[in-house]
PABA-515612 format. One record per residue (C-alpha): x, y, z; residue in three letters. Coordinates in steps of 0.25 Angstrom, whole numbers, plus 2048, in hexadecimal, padded with zeros to 3 digits. Layout:
N
XYZALA ...
//
This chain:
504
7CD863839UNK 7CE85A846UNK 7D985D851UNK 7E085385CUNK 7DA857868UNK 7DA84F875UNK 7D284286FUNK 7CE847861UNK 7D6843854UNK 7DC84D84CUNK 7D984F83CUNK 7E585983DUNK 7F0858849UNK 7F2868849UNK 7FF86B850UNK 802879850UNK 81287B853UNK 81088685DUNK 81C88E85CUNK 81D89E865UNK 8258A686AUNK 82A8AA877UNK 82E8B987CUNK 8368BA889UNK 8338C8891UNK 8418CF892UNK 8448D789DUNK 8418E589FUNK 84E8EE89DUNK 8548F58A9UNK 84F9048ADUNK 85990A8A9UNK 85A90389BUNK 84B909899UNK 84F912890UNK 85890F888UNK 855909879UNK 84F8FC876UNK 8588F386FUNK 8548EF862UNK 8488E5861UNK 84B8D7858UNK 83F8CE857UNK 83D8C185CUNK 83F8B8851UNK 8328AE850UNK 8358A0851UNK 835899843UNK 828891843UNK 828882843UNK 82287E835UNK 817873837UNK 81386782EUNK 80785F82CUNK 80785082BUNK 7FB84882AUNK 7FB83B834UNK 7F782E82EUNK 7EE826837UNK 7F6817838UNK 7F380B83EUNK 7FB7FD83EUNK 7FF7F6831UNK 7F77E9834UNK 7EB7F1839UNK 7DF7EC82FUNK 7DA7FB831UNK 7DB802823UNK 7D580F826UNK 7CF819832UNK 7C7824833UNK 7C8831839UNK 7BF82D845UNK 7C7820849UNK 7D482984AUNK 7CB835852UNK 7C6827859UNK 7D482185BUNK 7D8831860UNK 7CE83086DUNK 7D2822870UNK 7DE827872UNK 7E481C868UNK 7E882485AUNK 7F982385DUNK 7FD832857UNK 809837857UNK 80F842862UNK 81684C859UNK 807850854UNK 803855860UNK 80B85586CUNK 7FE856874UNK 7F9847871UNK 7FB83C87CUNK 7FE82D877UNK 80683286AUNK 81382E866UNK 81D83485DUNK 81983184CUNK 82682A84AUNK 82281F854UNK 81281D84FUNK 816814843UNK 81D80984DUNK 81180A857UNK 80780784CUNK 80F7FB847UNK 8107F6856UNK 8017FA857UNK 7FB7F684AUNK 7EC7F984FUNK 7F1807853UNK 7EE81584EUNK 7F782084CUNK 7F782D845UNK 80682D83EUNK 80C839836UNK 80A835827UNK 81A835824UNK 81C82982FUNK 81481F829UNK 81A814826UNK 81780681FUNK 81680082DUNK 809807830UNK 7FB80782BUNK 7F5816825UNK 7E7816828UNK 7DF81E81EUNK 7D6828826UNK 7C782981FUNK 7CE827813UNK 7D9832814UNK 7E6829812UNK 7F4831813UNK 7FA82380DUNK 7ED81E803UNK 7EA8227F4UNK 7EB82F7EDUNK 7DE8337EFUNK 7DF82E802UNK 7EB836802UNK 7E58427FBUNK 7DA843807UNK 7D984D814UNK 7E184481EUNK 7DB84982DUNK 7E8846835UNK 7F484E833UNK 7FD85583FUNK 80386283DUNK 811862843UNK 81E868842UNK 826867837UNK 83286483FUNK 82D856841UNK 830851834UNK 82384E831UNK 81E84E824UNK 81285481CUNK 80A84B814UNK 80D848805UNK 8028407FFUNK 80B8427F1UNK 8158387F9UNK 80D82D7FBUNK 80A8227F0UNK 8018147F2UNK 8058087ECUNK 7F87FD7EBUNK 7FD7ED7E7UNK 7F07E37E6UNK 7F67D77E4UNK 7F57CD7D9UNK 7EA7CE7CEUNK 7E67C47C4UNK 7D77C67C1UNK 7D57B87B9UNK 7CE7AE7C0UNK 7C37B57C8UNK 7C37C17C6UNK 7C47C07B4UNK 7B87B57B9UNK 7B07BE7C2UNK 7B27CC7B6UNK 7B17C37AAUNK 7A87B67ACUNK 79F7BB7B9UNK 79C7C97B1UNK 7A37D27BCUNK 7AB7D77B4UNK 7BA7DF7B6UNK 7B57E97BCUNK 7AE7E27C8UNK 7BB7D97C9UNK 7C47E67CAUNK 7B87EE7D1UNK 7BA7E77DFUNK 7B77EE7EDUNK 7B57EB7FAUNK 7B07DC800UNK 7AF7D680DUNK 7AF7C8811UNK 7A17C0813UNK 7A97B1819UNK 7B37A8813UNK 7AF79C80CUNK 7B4793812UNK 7B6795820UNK 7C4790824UNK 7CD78A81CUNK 7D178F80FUNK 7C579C80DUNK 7C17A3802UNK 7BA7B2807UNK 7AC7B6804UNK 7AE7C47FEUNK 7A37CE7FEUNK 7A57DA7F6UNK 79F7E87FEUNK 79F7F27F3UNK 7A97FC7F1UNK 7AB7F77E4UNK 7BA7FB7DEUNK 7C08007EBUNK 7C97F47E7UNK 7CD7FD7DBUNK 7CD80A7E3UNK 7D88067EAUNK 7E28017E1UNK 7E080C7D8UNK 7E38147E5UNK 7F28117E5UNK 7FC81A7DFUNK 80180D7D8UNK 7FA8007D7UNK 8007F47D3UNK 7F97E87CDUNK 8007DA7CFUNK 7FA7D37C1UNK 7FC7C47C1UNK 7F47C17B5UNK 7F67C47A4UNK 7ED7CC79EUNK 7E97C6791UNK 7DE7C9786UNK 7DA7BD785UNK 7D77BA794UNK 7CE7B0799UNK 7C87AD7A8UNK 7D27A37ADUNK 7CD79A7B9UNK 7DA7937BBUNK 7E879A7BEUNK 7ED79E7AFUNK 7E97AD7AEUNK 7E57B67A4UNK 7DF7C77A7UNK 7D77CF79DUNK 7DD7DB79AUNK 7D07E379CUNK 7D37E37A9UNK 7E17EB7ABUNK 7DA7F77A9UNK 7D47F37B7UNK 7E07EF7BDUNK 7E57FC7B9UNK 7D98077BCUNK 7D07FF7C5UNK 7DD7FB7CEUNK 7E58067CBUNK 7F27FD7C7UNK 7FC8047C3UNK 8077F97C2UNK 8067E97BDUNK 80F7DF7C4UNK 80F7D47BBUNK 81A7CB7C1UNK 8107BF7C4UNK 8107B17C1UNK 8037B07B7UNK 8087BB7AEUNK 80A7B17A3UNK 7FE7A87A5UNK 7F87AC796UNK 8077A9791UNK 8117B478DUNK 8067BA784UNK 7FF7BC78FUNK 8097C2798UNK 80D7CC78CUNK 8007D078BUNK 8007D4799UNK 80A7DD799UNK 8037E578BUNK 7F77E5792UNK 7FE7EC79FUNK 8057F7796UNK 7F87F978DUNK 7F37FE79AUNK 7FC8077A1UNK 8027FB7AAUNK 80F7FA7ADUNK 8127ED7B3UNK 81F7E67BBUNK 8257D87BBUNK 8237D47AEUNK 8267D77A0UNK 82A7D4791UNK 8397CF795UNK 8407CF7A2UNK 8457DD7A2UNK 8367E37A2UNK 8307D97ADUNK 83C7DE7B6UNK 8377EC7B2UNK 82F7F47BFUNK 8227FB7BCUNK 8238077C2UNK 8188117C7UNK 81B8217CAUNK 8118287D5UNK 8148367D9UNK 8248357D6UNK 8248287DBUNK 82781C7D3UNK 82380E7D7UNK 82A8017D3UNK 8247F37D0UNK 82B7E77CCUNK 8267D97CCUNK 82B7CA7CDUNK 8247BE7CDUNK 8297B07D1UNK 81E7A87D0UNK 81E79C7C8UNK 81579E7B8UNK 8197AA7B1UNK 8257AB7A7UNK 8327B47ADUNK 8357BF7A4UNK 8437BE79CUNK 84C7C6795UNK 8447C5789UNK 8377BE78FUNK 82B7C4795UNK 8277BF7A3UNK 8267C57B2UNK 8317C87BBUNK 8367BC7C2UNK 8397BE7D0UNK 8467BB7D2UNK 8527C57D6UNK 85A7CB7CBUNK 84B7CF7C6UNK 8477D57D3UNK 8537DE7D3UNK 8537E17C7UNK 8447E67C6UNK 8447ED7D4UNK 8527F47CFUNK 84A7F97C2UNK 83F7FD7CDUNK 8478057D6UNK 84E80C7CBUNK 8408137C8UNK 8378117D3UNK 8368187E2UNK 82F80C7E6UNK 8307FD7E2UNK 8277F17E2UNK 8297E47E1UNK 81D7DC7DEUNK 8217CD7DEUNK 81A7C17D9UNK 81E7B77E5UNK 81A7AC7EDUNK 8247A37F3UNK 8237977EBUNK 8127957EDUNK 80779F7ECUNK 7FD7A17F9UNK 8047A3804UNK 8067AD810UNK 8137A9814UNK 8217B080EUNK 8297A6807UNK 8397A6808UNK 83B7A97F8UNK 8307B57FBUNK 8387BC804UNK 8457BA7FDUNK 83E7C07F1UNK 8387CC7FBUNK 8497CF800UNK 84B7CE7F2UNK 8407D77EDUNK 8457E27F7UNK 8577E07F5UNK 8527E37E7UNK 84C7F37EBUNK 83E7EF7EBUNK 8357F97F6UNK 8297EF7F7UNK 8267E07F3UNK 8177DE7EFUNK 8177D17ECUNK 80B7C57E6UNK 80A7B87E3UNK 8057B07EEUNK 7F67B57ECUNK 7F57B87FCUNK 7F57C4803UNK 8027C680CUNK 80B7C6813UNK 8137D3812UNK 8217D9818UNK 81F7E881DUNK 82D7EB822UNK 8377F681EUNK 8447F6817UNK 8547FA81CUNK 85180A818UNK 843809822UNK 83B808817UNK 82C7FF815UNK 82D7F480DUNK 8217EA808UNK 8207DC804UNK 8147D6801UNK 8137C77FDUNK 8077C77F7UNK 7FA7D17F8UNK 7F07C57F2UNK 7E67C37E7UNK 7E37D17E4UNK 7DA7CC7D6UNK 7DD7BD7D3UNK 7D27B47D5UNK 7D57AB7E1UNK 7CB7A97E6UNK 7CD79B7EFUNK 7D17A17FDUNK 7D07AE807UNK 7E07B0804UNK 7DE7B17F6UNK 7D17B87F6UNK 7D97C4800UNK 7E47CE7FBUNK 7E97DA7FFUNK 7EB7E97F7UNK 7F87F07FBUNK 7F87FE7FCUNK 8068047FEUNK 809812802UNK 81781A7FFUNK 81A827804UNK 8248287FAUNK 82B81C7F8UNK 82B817805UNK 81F80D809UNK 818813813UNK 80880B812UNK 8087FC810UNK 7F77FA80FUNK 7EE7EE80DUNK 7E17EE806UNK 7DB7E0807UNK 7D17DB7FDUNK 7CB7CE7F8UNK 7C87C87ECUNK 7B77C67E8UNK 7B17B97E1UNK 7C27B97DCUNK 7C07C37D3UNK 7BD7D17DAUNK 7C87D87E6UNK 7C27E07F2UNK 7C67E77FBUNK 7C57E280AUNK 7C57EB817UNK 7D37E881FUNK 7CA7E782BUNK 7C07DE828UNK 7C07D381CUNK 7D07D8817UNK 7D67D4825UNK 7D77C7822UNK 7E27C9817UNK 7E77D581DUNK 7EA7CD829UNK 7EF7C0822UNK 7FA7CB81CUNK 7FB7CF828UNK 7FD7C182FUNK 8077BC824UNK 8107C7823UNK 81C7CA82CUNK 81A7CB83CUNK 8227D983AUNK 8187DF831UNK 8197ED831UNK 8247ED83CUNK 
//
């Protein structure tokens, strides 16, 4: 167990309240008063001790920093350098602190900063940096480990002691389609289904070619399903499906889609999905068949899905997904032209228009703590970084309407995305689009790119918003990337696209 001393990191910030007491010599009586009797003797009542609590401190950085995780030897490092920002009410013996309700605003000024913030004041705003794997905001199993920096203070500074039941993680991957190249690479090459869900890590060897419109090319580094590992480590996992699911699939080369069954059993336990968004526009590319299929197939294996349906009412419908007491909310809308809008007596998706999306977030936040919007967007045209004029209309719609968070997809590029906070204080997310999580596109570095989102609620409230950036191998496999190496450069071209007030 490590101390703070004069220039070495703490594991453990012990600050024993030292409460006494003090005993004033009274006088000696006068001579003559020697003998007489003693007044009765009342004790001293001892002073009621100060109870004391303790909090761990979560190691945070800025929210554009590419860093993704630290070590207990850079924080001892950052200690002796005199550069770890820690906050004063830990230990009034520090020197370069500052209080723990101003951290959070210096780390956003200072993105490359870091700073040891009590775990109750992270926000959305800041970075959480895992420490050797220990993650007070991470999966089950992160925030079940020995975390090394906590502060032991007095409880009357409202701090609070950490409650891991309290914390839930979200993980969106973006849009999935695995005809094309990947049903090529499992079903024609010989890899089979599990190499095409079995993806790990991979790193860039040049682009191909250089200038102009490149394509990357990717080399995989092992780790095989650390992809997998961590979409099954979300609480709730989400899987945006574009495609049908039909028995009698076929490898398509062209844009007219069809998925083989065999494989949501690996959408559901190799990625963990817990929920289907199926409000897209190929959904009926294998005809109303096809689309019915889908749906019996979802059910068959435990699925429930949002955004589409039998009729109107069902497609309006949210999926909903409980995790330790608390209940999340999905509904979807597409507006993309291809796929037939469900009617009162008709199946189809969700069309995005108004009186839907205030009807299905009404239904959501009837039963949810927590609602998602997961639109299929895009302004009028696909591939593009720019927000469009009826995208934003439809993002004030989506919120009017009571949704907590808008994930949207459709433009098949990562980015941009809206970190801001509503009129209660509150975080709230849009993001445009998170990219080709599995769809085959191939033809340029923006297709080949995406990003994972991981988001972290302490309770309901959004507290982590976390990108994990991957690419997509011989357009069939996803793996991950490392943010400081090959992932910055979708991270940075989210980053670049999004609003200059990010995280202000």
């Amino acid at each position: 167990m490590r101390n703070f001393r004069a220039a070495v990191v703490a594991a453990v910030l012990l600050l024993t309240a030292c409460t006494g007491t003090q005993t004033t010599p009274s006088a000696s009586p006068p001579a003559s008063e020697a003998s007489a009797s003693p007044p009765p003797s009342t004790a001293t009542p001892e002073p009621t001790p100060v109870p004391e609590v303790e909090v761990p401190l979560a190691v945070v950085t800025g929210f554009t920093n590419l860093k993704s995780d630290v070590s207990a030897g850079e924080v001892d490092a950052a200690v002796g350098a005199g550069t770890l920002v820690q906050p004063c009410e830990a230990d009034a013996a520090l020197t370069g602190c500052m209080p723990a309700a101003e951290i959070a605003q210096h780390v956003v000024a200072n993105p490359t900063a870091l700073a040891l913030l009590p775990w109750h004041l992270v926000t959305a705003e800041v970075k959480v940096l895992p420490v050797d794997k220990a993650d007070l905001f991470g999966s089950a199993e992160a925030r079940s480990m020995p975390y090394p920096y906590t502060a032991t203070v007095s409880a009357d500074l409202g701090w609070e002691p950490y409650d891991a039941s309290r914390i839930r993680t979200m993980i969106s991957p973006g849009n999935m389609c695995h005809d094309r190249g990947p049903a090529h690479a499992a079903l024609v090459v010989g890899h089979g289904w599990d190499w095409v869900f079995g993806g790990g890590t991979a790193v860039y060897n040049g682009f191909n070619p250089e200038g102009g419109l490149s394509t990357i090319n990717v080399v995989p580094t092992g780790n095989e399903g650390a992809m997998g590992a961590l979409l099954r480590s979300g609480d709730v996992t989400i899987a945006e499906i574009e495609c049908p699911f039909v028995d009698d699939f076929t490898v398509n080369n062209g844009t007219i889609f069809s998925l083989d069954p065999a494989t949501i059993p690996l959408i559901r336990d190799t990625y963990g999905a817990d929920v289907i968004i199926f409000a897209a526009n190929h959904p009926f590319d294998q005809g109303v068949e096809g689309f019915l299929e889908s749906l019996e197939h979802f059910e068959v294996n435990g699925l429930p899905y949002a955004g589409a349906g039998r009729n109107l009412d069902e497609a309006l419908e949210p999926a909903t997904f409980e995790v330790n007491g608390l209940t999340f909310g999905f509904v979807g809308h597409n507006e993309i032209p291809g796929p037939i809008a469900a009617g009162p007596d008709s199946p189809g998706v969700a069309w995005l228009q108004e009186d839907h999306v205030i009807e299905s977030v009404r239904r959501a936040r009837e039963v949810a703590d927590v609602v998602i919007c997961v639109p299929q967007w895009w302004g009028g045209e696909e591939y593009h970084y720019d927000w469009r004029p009826s995208q934003r209309e439809q993002q004030d719609l989506y919120f009017e309407a009571g949704c907590d968070h808008v994930l949207g997809q459709g433009t098949h590029y990562a980015g941009p995305m809206d970190l801001d906070v509503d009129d209660e204080g509150n975080a709230r997310l849009t993001v445009m689009s998170s990219g080709n999580f599995l769809f085959g596109q191939g033809w340029s570095q923006d297709t080949q790119e995406g990003v994972v989102f991981e988001l972290t609620f302490l309770d309901a409230e959004l507290v982590q918003a976390r990108m994990h950036p991957y690419v997509t191998r011989d357009q069939a496999q996803t793996n991950l990337t490392e943010p400081e190496g090959d992932g910055s450069y979708v991270l940075n071209r989210v980053f670049e696209h999004s609003a200059a007030d990010l995280a202000d």
